[in-house]
C-alpha positions as CSV (number, residue, x, y, z in Angstrom):
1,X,-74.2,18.0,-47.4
2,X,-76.2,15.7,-45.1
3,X,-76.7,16.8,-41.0
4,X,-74.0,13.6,-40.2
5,X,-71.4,16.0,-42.1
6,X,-72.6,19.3,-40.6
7,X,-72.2,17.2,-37.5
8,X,-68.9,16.1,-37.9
9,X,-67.4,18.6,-38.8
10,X,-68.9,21.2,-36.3
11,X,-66.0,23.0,-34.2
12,X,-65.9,21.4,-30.8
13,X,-63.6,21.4,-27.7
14,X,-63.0,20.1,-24.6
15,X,-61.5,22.2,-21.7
16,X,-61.4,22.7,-17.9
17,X,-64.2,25.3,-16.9
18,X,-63.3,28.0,-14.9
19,X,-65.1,28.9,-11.8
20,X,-66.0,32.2,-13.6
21,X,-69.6,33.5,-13.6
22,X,-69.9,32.0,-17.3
23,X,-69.0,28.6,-16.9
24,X,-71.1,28.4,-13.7
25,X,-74.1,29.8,-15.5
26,X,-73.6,27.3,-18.2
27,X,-73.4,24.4,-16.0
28,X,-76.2,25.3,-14.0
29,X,-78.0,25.4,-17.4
30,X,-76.5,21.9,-18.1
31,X,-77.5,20.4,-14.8
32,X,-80.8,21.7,-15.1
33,X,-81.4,20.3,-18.8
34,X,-80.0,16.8,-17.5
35,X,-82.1,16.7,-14.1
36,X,-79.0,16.2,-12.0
37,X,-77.1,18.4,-9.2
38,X,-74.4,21.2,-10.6
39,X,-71.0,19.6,-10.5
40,X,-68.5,19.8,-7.8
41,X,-64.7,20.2,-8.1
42,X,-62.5,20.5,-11.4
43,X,-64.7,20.1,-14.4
44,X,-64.2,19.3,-17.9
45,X,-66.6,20.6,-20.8
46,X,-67.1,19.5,-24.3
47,X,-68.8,21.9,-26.2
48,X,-69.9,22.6,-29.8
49,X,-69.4,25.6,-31.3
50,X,-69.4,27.5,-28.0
51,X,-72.2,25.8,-26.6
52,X,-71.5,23.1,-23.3
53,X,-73.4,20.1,-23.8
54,X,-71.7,18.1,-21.5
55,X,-69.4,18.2,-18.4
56,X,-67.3,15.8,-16.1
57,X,-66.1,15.9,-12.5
58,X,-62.1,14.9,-12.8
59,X,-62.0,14.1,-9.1
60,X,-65.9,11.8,-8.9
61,X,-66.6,10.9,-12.8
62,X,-69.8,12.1,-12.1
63,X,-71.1,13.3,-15.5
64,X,-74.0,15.1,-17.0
65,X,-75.0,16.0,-20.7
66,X,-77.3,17.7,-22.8
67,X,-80.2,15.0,-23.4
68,X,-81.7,17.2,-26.0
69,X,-78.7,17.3,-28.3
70,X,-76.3,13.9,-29.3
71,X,-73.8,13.6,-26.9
72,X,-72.5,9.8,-26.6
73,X,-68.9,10.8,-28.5
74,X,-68.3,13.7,-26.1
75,X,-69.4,11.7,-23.0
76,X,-66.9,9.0,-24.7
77,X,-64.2,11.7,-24.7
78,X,-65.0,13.5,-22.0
79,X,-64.7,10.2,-19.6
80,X,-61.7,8.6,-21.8
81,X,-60.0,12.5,-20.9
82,X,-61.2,12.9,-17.3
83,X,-59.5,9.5,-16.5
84,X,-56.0,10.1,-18.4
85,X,-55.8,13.5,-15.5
86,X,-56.8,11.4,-12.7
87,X,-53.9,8.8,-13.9
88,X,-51.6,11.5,-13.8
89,X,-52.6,13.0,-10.9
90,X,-52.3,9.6,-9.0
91,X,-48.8,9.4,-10.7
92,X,-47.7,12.9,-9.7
93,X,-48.9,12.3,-6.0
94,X,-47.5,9.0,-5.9
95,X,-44.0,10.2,-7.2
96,X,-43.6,13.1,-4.8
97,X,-44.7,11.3,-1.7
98,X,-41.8,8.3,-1.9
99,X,-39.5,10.4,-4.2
100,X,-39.2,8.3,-6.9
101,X,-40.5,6.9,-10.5
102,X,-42.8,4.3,-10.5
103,X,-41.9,0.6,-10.5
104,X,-41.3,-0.8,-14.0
105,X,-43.3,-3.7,-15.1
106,X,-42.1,-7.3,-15.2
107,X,-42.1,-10.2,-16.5
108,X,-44.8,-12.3,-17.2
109,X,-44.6,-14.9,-14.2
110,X,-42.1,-13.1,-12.3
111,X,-42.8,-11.2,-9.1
112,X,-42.5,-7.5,-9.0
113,X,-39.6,-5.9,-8.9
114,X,-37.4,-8.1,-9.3
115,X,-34.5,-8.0,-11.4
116,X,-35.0,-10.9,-14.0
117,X,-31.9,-12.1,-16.2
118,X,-32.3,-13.3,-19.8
119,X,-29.9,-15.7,-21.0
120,X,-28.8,-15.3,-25.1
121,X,-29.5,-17.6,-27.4
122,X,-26.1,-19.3,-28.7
């Protein structure tokens, strides 16, 4: 078995870090590693079999990683992950404050929101 397959096939997850004494000691450790300030706000980790080796803030993007380890996948993740909760956030807020679903798409070449009829073929 080559280090690729070891690699790939190592047990890794993504979560939202608590504010717990662990998670704060291991992003300190992660901030220090990377040369960057701790992380502020709701955080996302990716780590590998237990160990973080990279985080994200949901609310800034701001994101900092391991550079002693291979990380580019998990930053990949981590920022393709971070932006699906801040689209749903923005959705959530954005149905709560004007009570209703979001406006369909249109048409191509048709304004938005309006109601656009299609005639049959014969």
């Amino acid at each position: 078995m080559t280090s690729n397959e070891t690699q790939i096939n190592s047990a890794m997850t993504i979560r939202r870090l608590d504010v717990g004494d662990s998670d704060r000691a291991a992003l300190a450790r992660l901030a220090g590693l990377d040369s960057r300030q701790e992380l502020e706000g709701p955080v996302l980790g990716a780590e590998v079999e237990g160990r973080l080796l990279a985080a994200i803030s949901i609310e800034s993007g701001e994101l900092i990683a391991d550079p002693f380890s291979r990380t580019s996948e998990l930053r990949a993740l981590l920022k393709l992950r971070a932006s699906q909760l801040q689209e749903r956030r923005v959705e959530r807020r954005g149905s709560r404050v004007f009570g209703r679903r979001s406006p369909r798409p249109a048409l191509g070449g048709s304004p938005a929101g309006h109601l656009v009829t299609l005639q049959r073929g014969l």
